[in-house]
N, C-alpha and C positions, 0 to 999 in steps of 0.2 A: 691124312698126309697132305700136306701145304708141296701146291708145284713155282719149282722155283728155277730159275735160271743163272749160271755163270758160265762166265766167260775167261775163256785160258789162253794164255801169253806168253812167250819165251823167246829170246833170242841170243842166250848165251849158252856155253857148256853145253852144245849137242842139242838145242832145241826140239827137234823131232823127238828125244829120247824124252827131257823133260815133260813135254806134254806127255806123251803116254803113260809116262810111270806116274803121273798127276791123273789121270785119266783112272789108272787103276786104284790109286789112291782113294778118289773121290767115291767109285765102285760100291768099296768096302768102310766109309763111316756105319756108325753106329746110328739107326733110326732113319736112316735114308737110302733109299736106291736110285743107281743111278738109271735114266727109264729111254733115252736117246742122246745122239752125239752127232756132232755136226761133221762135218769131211773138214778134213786139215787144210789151213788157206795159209799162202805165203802173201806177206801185207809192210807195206813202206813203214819207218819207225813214225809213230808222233814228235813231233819236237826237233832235237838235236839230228840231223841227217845223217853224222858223222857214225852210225852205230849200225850193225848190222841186222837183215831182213828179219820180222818178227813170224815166228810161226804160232798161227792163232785157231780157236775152235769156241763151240759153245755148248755146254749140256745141258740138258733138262732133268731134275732131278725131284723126286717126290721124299720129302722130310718131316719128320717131327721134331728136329732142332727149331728153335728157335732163331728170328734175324741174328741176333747175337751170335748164340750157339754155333749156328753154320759158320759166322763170319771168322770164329777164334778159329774153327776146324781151317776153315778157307790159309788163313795167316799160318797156321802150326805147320799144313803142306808146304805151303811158301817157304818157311823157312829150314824145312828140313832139304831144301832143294837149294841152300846158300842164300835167301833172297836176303838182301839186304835194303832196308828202307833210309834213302836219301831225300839232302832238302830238293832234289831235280828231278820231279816229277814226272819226266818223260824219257827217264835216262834209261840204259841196255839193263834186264835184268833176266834172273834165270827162270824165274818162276812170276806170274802173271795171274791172284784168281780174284776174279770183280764179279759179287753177286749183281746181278744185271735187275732182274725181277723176286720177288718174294713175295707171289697169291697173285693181288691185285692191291698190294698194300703200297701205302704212299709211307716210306720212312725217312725223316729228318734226324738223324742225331750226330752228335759231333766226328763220332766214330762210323755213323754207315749214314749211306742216304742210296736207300732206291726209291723209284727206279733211277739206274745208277746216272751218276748226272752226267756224263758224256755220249750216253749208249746211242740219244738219236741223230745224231753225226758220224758213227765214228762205223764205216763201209765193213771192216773187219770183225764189227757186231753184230751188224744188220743180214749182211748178208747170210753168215750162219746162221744166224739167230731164224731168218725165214726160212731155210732151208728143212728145219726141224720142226718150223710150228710156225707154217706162212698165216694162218687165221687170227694169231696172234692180233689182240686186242690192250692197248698200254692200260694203267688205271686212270690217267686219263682220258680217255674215248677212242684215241689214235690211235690206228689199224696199224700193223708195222709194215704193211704192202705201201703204203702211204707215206711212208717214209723214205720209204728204196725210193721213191717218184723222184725226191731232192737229194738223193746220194749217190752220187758218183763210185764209179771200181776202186777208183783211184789207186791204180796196181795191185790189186787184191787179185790174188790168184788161186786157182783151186790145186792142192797139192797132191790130195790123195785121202784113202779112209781113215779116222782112225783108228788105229789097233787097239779092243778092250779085252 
């Protein structure tokens, strides 16, 4: 089993509800369990301000998908949750799943790249992301305690546990 990390997003149609039922989703694939879950954070949007508060989390999951594999699974929930993929990259969506880590593997392809190229910026990652696996070491060398050193709350908030 390959341990792999993503990261969950929503900020339309009932948020709280989409994470979870994404939550139970991810639960039940084929060939992977889900093994920890990060406490539910309310977190300011990326990008356009004009959209409302994102509720975010993060799981650690052991798989025998493949990068690929996991990521079509990742997309197939997205889109049974209405996600719809625009040219505005940081615009309000319903469903939110970004493989963060997978092993300690460095992956470039047109279609994925981890680890994922935002994650070490982005408060709403980090933070959950330590809270479930603070020892956490990136495939580059870089501790993720080390990271939180240069990253700000910046409105991240803790909201509560998640329901699985």
């Amino acid at each position: 089993m390959i341990e792999t990390y993503v990261g969950i997003g929503s900020n339309l149609a009932d948020p709280l509800a989409q994470v979870s039922v994404a939550l139970q989703e991810l639960s039940v694939l084929q060939n992977t369990q889900l093994v920890k879950c990060s406490s539910l954070y309310a977190s300011r949007p990326m990008g356009p301000q004009d959209q409302p508060p994102y509720v975010n989390s993060v799981v650690k999951l052991h798989t025998k998908l493949s990068p690929l594999a996991l990521l079509d699974e990742c997309q197939r929930i997205e889109q049974h949750h209405g996600r719809l993929r625009k040219d505005n990259r940081w615009g309000p969506r319903t469903l939110d799943l970004d493989i963060l880590l997978y092993a300690q593997q460095t992956i470039n392809l047109a279609k994925l790249v981890v680890p994922h190229y935002g994650m070490r910026q982005r408060e709403f990652v980090l933070y959950p992301l330590f809270e479930i696996s603070p020892g956490l070491v990136l495939p580059c060398g870089t501790t993720l305690a080390s990271l939180l050193d240069d990253c700000p709350l910046n409105g991240l908030a803790k909201i509560g546990a998640a329901a699985q």
